[in-house]
C-alpha positions in Angstrom: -11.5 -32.2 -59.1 -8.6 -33.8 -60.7 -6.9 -37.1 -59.6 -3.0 -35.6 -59.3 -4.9 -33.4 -56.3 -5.8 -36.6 -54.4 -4.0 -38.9 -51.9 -4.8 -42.3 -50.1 -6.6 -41.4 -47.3 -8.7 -38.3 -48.5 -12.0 -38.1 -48.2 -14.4 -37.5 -50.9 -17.9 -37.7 -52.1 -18.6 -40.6 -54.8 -22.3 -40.9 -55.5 -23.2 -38.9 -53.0 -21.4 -40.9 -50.3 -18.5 -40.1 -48.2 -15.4 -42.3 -48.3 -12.0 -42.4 -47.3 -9.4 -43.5 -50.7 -8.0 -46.7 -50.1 -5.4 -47.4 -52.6 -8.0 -49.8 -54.6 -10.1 -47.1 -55.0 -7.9 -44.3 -55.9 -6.3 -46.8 -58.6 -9.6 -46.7 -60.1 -9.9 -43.0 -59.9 -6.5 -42.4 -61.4 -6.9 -44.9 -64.1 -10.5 -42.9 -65.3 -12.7 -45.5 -64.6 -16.2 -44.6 -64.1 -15.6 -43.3 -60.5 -15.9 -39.9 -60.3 -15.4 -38.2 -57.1 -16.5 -34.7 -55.9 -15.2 -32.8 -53.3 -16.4 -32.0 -49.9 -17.3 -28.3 -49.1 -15.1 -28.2 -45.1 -17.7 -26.6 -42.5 -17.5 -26.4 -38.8 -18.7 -29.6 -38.6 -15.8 -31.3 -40.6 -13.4 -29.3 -38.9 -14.8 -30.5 -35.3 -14.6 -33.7 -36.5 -10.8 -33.5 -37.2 -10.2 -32.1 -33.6 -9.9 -28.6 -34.1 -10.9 -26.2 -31.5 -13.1 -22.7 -32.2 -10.7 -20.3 -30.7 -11.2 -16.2 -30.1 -10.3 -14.1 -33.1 -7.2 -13.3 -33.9 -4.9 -10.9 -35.9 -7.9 -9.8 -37.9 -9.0 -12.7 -38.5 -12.3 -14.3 -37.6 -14.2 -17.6 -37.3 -11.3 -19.4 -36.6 -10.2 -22.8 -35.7 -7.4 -24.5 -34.1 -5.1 -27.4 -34.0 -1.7 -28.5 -33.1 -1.0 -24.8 -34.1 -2.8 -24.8 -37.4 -4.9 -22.3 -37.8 -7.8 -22.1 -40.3 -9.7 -18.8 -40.9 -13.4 -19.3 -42.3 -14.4 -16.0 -42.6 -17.7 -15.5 -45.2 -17.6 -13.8 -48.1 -13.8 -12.9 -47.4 -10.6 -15.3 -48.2 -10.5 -18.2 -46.5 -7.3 -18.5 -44.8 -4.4 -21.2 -43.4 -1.7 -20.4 -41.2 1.0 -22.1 -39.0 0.8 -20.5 -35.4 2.7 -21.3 -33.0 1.6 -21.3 -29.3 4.7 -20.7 -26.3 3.1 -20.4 -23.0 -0.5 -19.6 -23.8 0.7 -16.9 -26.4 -0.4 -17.3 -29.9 3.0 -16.1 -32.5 1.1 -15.3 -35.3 2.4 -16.0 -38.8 1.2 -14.8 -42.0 -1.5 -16.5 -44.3 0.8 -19.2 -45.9 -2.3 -20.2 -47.9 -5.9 -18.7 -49.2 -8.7 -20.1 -50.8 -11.8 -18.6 -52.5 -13.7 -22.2 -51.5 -12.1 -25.4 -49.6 -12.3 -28.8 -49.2 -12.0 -31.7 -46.8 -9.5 -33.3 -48.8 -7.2 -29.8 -49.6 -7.7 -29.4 -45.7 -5.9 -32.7 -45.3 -3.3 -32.5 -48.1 -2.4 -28.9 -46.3 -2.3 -30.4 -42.7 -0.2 -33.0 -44.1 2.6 -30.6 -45.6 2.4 -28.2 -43.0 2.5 -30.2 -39.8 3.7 -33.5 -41.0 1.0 -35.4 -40.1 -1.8 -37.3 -41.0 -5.5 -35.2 -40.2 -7.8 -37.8 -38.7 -11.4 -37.7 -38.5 -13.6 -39.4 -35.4 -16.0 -40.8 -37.6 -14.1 -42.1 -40.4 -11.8 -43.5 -38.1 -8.8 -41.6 -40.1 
């Protein structure tokens, strides 16, 4: 994990530990100090956390996962894929992949919720 990939407000694993980056503590990532964070495989679990909704399958796609017309695909053993759906009375408009990954994490799950929809993805537990 490299520092240019990170932004205040991510969450990553330092010593085992999950924390959100304030500014104080990604200065001391950026600079090199002895911090050293590690991403955060996303699972269900996170993504339930951040509000999204399991939602049938969809134009091939399967094990998917919904919010404010994001839609993440995490399919096993296949790509796992981002798209920007749009929903108009009930009716999914499905949009191709804009983004695939071999492996993801929490914090390229936010970065990408960010660019795509504007907004910041918040978490129940960490409060952000």
């Amino acid at each position: 994990m490299e520092s240019k990939d990170l932004r205040i407000g991510n969450i990553v694993s330092i010593n085992g530990v999950e924390l959100l980056l304030t500014s104080e503590l990604f200065c001391l990532i950026v600079s090199g100090d002895v911090i050293k964070p590690k991403p955060i495989p996303l699972t269900e679990e996170w993504l339930i956390k951040a509000g999204f909704v399991k939602i049938a399958d969809f134009n091939g796609y399967n094990n998917c996962y919904m919010k404010d017309g994001f839609v993440i695909s995490l399919s096993k053993g296949e790509c796992i894929n981002i798209h920007l759906d749009w929903v108009y009375d009930g009716e999914v408009e499905n949009l191709p992949s804009i983004k695939c990954y071999e492996e993801i994490h929490v914090h390229e799950l936010q970065n990408d919720f960010k660019t795509l929809t504007g907004e910041e993805l918040t978490f129940e537990e960490h409060g952000k």
